[in-house]
KEKOL-650437 format. One record per atom (N, C-alpha, C): x negated, y, z. Coordinates in steps of 0.2 Angstrom, whole numbers, plus 5000, padded with zeros to 4 digits. Each point is the difference from the previous one (the first is absolute). Layout:
N
XYZ ...
This chain:
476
499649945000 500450065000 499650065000 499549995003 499750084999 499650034993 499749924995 500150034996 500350024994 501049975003 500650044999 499850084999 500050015007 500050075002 499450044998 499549995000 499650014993 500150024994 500149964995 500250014994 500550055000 500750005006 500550034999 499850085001 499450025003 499950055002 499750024992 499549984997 499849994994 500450034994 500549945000 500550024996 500550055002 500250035003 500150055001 499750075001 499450015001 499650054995 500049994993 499949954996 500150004994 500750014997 500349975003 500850024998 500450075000 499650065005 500150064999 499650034996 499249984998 499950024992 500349994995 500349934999 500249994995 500450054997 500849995007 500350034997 500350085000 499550025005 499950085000 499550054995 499449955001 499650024995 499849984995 500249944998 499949974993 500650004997 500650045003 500550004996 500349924998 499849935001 500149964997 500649965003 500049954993 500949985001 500149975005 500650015005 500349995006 500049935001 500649944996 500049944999 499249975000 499550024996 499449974998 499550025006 500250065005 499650005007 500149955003 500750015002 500449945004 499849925001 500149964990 499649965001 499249995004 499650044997 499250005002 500050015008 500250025004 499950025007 500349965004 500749984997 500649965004 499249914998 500349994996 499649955000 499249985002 499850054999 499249995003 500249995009 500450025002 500150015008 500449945003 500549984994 500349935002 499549924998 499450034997 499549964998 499649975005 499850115005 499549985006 500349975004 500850005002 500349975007 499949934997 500249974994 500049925000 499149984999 499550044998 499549985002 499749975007 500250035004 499850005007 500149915002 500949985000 499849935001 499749964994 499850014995 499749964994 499449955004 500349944998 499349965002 499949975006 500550025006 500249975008 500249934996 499749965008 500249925001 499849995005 500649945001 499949985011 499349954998 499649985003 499649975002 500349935001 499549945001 500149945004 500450025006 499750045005 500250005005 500550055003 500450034991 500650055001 499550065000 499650045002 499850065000 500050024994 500150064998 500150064994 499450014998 499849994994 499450014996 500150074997 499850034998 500050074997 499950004994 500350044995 499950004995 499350044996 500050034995 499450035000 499750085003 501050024999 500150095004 500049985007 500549975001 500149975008 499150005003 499649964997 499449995003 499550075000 500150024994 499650075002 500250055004 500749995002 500450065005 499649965008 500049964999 500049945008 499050024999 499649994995 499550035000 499850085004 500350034996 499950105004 500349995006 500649965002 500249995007 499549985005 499749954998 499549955005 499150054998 500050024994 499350055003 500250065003 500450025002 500250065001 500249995009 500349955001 499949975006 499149975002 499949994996 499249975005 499750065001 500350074999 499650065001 499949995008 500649995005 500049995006 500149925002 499749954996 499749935003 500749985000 500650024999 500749984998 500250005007 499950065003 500350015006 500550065000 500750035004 500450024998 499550075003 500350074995 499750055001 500550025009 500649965000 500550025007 500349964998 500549995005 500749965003 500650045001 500649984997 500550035003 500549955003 500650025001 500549945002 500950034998 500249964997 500650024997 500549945004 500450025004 500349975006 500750004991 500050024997 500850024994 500049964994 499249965001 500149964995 499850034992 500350064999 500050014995 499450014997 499450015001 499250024995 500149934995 499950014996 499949934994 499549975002 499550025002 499449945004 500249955003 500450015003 500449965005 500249934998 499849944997 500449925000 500650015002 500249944994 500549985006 500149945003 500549985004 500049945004 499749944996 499749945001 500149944997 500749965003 500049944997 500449955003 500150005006 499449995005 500050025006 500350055005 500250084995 500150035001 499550055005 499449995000 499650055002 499450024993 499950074999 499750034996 499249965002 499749984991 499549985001 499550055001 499250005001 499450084999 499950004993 499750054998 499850004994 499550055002 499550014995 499550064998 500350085006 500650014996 500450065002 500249995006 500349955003 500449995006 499949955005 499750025007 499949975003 500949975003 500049935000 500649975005 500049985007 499450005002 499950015009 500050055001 500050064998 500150075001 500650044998 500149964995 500550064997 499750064997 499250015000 499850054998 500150004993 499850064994 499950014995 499550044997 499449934996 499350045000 499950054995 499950065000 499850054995 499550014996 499949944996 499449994997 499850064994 499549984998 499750074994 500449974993 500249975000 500249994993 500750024999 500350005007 500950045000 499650075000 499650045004 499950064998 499950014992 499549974998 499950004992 500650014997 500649974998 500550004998 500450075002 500249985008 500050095001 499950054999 499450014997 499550084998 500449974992 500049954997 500250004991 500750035001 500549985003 500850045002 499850055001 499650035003 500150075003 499950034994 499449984996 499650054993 500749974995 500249954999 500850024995 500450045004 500350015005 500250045001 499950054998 499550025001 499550095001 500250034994 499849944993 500250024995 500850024998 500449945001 500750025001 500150075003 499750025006 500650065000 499750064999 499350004999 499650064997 500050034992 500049934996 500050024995 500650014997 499850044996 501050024995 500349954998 500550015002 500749935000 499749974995 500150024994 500249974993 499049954999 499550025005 499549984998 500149925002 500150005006 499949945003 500749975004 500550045001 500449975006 500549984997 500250044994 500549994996 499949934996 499449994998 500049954993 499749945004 499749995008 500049955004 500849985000 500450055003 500649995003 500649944992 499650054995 500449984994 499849915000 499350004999 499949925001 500449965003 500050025007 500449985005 500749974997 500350064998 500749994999 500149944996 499749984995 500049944995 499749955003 499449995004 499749965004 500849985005 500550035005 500549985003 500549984993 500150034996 500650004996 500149924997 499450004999 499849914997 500249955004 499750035007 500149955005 500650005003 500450024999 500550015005 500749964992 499650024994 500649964993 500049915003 499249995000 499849934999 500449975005 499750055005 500549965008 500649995000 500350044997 500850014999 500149934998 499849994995 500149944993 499849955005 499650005003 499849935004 500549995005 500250075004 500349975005 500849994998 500450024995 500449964996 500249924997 499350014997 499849914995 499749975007 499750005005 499849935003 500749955005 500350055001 500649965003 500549964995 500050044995 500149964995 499849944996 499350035001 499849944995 499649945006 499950005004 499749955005 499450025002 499650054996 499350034997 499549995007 499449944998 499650015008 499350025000 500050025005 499250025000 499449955000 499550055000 499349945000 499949955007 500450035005 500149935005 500549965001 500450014994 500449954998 500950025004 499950065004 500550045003 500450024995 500850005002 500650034996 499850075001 499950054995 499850064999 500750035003 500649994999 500550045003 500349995005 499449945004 500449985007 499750055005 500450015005 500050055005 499449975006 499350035000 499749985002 500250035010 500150045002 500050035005 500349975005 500049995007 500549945003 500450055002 500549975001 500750035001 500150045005 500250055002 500250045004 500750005003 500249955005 500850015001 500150085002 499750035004 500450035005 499750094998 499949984991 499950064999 499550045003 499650005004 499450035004 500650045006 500449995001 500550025005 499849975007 499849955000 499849985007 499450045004 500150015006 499650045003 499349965007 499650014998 499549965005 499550045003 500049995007 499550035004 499250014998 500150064999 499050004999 499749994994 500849994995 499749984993 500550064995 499750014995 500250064994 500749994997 500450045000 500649994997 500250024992 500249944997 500150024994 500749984996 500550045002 500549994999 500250014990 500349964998 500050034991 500050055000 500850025005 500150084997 499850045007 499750054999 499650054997 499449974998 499649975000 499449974999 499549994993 500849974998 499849984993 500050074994 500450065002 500050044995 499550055003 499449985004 499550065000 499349964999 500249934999 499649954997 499650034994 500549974996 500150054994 500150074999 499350035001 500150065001 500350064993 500049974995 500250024994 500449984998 500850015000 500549964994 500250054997 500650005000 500450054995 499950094999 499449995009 500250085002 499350005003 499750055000 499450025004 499750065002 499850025006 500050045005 499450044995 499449944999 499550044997 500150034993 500449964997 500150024993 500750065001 500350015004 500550044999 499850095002 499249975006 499850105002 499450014997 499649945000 499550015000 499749994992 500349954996 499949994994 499950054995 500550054999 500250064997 499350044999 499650005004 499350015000 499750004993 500049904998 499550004996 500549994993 500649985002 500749994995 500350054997 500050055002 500250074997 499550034993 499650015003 499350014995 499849974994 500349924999 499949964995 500649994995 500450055002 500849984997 499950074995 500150004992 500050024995 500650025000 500549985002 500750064999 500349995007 500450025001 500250005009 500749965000 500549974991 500349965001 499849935002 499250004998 499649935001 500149995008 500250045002 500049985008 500549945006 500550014996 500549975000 500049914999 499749974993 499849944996 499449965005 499650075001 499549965002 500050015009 500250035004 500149995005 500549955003 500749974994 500249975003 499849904997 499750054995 499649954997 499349955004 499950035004 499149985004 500549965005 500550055005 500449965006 500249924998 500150014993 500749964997 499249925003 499550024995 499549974999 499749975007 500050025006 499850025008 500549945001 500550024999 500749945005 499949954995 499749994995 500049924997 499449965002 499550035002 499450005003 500149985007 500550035002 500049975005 500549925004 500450014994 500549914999 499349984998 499649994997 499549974999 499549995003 499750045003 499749985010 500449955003 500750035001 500349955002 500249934998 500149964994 499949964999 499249974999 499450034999 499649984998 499449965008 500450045004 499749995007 500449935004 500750004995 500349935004 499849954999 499750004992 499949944999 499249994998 499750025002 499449995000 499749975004 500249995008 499849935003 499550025005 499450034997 499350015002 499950074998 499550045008 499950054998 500350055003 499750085002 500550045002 499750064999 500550055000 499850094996 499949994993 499750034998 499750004995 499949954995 499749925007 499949954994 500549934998 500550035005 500649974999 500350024994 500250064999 500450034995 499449984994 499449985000 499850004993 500049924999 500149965006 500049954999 500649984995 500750015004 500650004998 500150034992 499750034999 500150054994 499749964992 499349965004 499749964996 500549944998 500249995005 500549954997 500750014995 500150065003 500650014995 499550034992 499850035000 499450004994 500049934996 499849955002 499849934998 500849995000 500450005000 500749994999 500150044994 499950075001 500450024994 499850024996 499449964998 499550004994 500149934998 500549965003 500049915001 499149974999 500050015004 499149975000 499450044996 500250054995 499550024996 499550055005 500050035005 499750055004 499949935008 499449994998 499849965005 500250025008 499949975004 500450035009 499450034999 499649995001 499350025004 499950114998 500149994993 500250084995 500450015003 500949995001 500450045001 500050005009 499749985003 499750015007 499550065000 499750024995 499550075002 500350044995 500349974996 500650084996 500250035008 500349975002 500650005005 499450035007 499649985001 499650055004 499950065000 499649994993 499750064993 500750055005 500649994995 500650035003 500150045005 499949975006 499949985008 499550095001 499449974998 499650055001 500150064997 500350004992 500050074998 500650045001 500449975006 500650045002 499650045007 499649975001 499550035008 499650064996 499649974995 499650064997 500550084996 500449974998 500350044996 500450075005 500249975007 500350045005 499350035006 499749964999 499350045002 499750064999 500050004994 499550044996 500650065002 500549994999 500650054998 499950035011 499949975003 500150025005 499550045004 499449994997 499350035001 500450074995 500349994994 500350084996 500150065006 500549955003 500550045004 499650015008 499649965001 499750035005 499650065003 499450014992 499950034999 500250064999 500650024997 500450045000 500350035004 500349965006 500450035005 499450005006 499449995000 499650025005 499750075000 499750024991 499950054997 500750075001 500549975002 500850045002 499950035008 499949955002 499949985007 499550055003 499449974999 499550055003 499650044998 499950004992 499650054994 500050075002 500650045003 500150055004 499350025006 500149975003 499449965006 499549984998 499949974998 499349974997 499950004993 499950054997 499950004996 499649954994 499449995004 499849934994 500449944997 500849985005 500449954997 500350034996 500050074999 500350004991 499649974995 499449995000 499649964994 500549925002 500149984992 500449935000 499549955003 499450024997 499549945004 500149995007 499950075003 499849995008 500549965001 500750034997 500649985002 500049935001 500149984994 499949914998 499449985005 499450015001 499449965004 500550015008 500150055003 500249995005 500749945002 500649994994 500349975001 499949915000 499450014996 499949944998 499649965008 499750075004 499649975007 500650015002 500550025001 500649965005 500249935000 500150004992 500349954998 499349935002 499550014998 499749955004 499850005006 500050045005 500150005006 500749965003 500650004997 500549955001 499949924997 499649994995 499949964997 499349955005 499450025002 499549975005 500250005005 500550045003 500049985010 500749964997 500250014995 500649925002 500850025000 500050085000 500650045005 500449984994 499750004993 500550024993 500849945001 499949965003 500349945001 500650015006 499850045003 500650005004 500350084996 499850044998 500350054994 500649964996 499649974998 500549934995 500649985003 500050005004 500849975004 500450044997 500150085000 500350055001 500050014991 499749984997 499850044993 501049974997 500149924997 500750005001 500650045000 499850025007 500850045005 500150054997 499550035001 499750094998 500150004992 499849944997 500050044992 500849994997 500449955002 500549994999 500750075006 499650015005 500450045006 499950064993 499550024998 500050054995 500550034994 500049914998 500450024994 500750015002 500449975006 500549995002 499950095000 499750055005 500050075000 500250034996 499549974991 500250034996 500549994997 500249955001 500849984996 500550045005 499950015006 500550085004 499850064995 499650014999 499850094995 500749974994 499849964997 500450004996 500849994999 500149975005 500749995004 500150085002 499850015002 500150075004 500350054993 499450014996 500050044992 500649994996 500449925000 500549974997 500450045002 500150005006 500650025004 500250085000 499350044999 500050075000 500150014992 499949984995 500349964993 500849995000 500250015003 500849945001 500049954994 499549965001 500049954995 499949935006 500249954996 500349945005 499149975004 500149995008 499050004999 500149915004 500649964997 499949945002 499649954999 499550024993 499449974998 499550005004 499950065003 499650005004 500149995008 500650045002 500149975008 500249935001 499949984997 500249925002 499449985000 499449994995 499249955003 499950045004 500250075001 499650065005 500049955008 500849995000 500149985006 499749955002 500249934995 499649945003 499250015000 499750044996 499350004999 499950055008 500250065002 499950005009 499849985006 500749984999 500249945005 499349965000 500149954994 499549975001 499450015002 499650034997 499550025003 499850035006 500550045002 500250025007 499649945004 500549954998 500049945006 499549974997 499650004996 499449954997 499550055005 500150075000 499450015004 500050005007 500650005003 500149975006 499749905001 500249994996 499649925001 499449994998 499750044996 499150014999 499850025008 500150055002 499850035004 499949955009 500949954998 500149965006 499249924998 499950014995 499749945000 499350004999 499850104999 499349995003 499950025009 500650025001 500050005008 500149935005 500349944995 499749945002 499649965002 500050024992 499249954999 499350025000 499950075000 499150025003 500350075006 500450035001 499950055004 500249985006 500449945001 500249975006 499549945002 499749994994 499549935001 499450005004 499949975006 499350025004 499349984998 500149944994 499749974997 499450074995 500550054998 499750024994 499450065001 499650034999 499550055000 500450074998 499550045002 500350055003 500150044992 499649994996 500250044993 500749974996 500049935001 500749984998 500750025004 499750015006 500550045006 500250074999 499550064997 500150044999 500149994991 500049964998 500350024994 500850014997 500249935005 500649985001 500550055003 499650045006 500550055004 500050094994 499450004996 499950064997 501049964993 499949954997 500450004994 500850015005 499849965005 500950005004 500150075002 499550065000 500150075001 500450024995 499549994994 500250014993 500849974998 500149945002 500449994999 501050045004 499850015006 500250045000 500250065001 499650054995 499950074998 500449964994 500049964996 500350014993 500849995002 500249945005 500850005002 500350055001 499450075006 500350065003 499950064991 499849974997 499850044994 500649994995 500249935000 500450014997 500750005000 500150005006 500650005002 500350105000 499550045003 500150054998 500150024993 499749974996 500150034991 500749964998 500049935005 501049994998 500350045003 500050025005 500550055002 500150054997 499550044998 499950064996 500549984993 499549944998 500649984993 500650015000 500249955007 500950004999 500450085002 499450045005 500450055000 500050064993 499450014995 500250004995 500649974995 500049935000 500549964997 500550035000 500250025006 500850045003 500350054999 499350045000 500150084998 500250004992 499649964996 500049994994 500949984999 500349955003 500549974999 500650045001 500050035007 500550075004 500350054993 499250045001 500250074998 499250014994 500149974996 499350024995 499950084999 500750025000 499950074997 499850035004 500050005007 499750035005 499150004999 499849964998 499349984999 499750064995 500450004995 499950044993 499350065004 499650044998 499850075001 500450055000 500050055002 500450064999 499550044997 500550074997 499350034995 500050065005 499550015001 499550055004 500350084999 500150045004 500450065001 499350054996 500350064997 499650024997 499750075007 
């Protein structure tokens, strides 16, 4: 995968010469870039095979990536540069259980400790995100972020047809995979009681609220509704395109997301990130009926995976830069340079990323991007109503998208005061991270309950006496 992200970086500085500066034909970019990058991602597994004794042979990319890792690690004798400890599970370092149900060690992750080693070769990789990034939000849209991002689009677009097709025809057709498993069987063990059941000491995960801040993109999104318009407004050639392609991307986001969700149920093995590619790979090998080996449509489906993380990164190092430079450029004048801006954002952002903290941030990230959109679907409600046009369209998800996450962020909050701030077991930085996100959280409940109030009392005034709203003309 990384030299995915490579190439993808590549080709998209090439893809804004082409077609900025070379003026060349649109279609004939597309091919060139889109496929040199769907190229690098199915390079990557080219040439793995399990051993006699089951271990993963690496292919010839595989082997040279695992190369720069292992000399890059002997810098410090393959000792970790630090330790951290993720009581949430969430870091990708992290295994998961065996049969036995306790998590094996590996390189990264000690299992008598719980700890998690910091080695030089995650740094390495680290400093490469940050320099994609850098260029993403520094350089002019159209150079780099735009025609990365366009990649992107096609790299999803494909993946998300294939899978459609696949997860249709294998229930259909019998279709099974390379371990001989019905591709359309529901791998996940049952859940009777809906995550409704409630147990001492342990994280509650009820479907509903749960499930829709899981997915934190469907139909509607906090980030794409305030914050998007940023880099979306700029790129739009006529201001009716706004309309097609805004409801056009959500439409694309809510399919994406039935597709997480089924590609996570039946995939068996794996979690975050390499669950959905697992699952994905399968449906891929289904809806190519065998022609796209699992092993491809497994790192399509990663490939995937990752360039929906780069694609909203880069964009959010844009934004931060920006509203830092809003913020204190007054004051400190050096943060109005975008550099300063950017480098400084970037050392926050790795200071939550080395002490570990970014992971309890993550709890809240769900609640808050969907708490958002529901907010923004009240502006719009509110606007319908001052319109005297019908604003059912909108009051209706507004409400259950609230609610919901009202209560999602009251059970985030309840389940890390369970399970690390009440735990006597846990360290003190897991203790304070826990009680800093349950602050956070809520400030958003008390945050957002006042902007519903506000709403509905607007709503009202708007409903009563509109004409009273009107401005009066100013006495001479």
């Amino acid at each position: 995968m990384p030299f995915g992200i490579i190439m993808l970086a590549l080709m998209g500085l090439l893809a804004g010469q082409m077609m900025y500066r070379w003026k060349m034909n649109m279609l004939l970019v597309t091919v060139i870039v889109v496929a040199a990058t769907l190229l690098a991602m199915i390079m990557g597994p080219m040439g793995q095979r399990h051993g006699a004794n089951g271990a993963l042979i690496q292919g010839p990319v595989g082997s040279a990536i695992v190369s720069i890792n292992q000399a890059v690690d002997g810098m410090t004798g393959k000792q970790p540069l630090f330790s951290v400890e993720d009581p949430t599970g969430a870091d990708p370092r992290i295994p998961l259980p065996g049969p036995d149900g306790k998590r094996p060690s590996t390189p990264a992750y000690d299992a008598a400790t719980g700890l998690i080693r910091t080695l030089p070769d995650y740094m390495l990789w680290v400093l490469f995100l940050f320099v994609f990034s850098y260029l993403g939000a520094n350089m002019p849209i159209w150079r780099f972020a735009q025609p990365v991002n366009y990649i992107g689009f096609w790299v999803m677009f494909i993946t998300i047809i294939l899978s459609g097709i696949g997860a249709l025809t294998a229930p259909l057709t019998g279709m099974r995979d390379a371990g001989g498993n019905l591709i359309g069987a529901f791998a996940l063990a049952p859940v009777k009681s809906l995550g409704f059941a409630i147990h001492a000491g342990q994280a509650w995960q009820p479907l509903w609220p749960m499930l829709f801040v899981t997915i934190a993109c469907g139909a509607i999104s906090g980030w794409h509704a305030l914050v998007g318009s940023i880099g979306t407004a700029r790129q739009l050639e006529y201001e009716t395109d706004a309309l097609p392609v805004g409801a056009g991307s959500m439409f694309g986001e809510y399919t994406l997301a039935l597709l997480s969700l089924v590609a996570v149920s039946i995939a068996g093995v794996g979690g975050g990130g390499g669950r959905f590619a697992t699952g994905v790979g399968k449906l891929i090998y289904a809806g190519t009926f065998g022609l796209v080996p699992e092993v491809w449509g497994t790192a399509l489906g990663f490939g995937a995976f990752v360039l929906i993380v780069l694609t909203v990164t880069q964009l959010v190092f844009r934004v931060m830069r920006v509203t830092l430079t809003e913020w204190v450029g007054d004051v400190i004048p050096p943060v109005r340079n975008m550099h300063v801006s950017t480098v400084i954002s970037m050392l926050l952002t790795l200071a939550l990323v080395l002490t570990g903290t970014w992971v309890y941030l993550w709890q809240m990230f769900g609640a808050s991007n969907q708490l958002m959109a529901a907010l923004s679907l009240l502006v719009v409600t509110v606007w319908l109503r001052s319109e005297k046009r019908n604003p059912s369209y909108a009051l209706i998800p507004m409400l259950f998208m609230y609610f919901t996450t009202l209560f999602a962020t009251m059970v985030t909050a309840r389940n890390l005061y369970v399970t690390i701030a009440a735990n006597p077991k846990m360290g003190a930085l897991p203790v304070a991270g826990a009680w800093a996100m349950i602050v956070l959280a809520v400030l958003l409940i008390v945050a957002a309950l006042f902007i519903g109030w506000d709403g509905l009392k607007a709503y009202r005034r708007y409903g009563s006496n509109p004409a009273a709203l009107e401005p009066k003309e100013a006495r001479p």
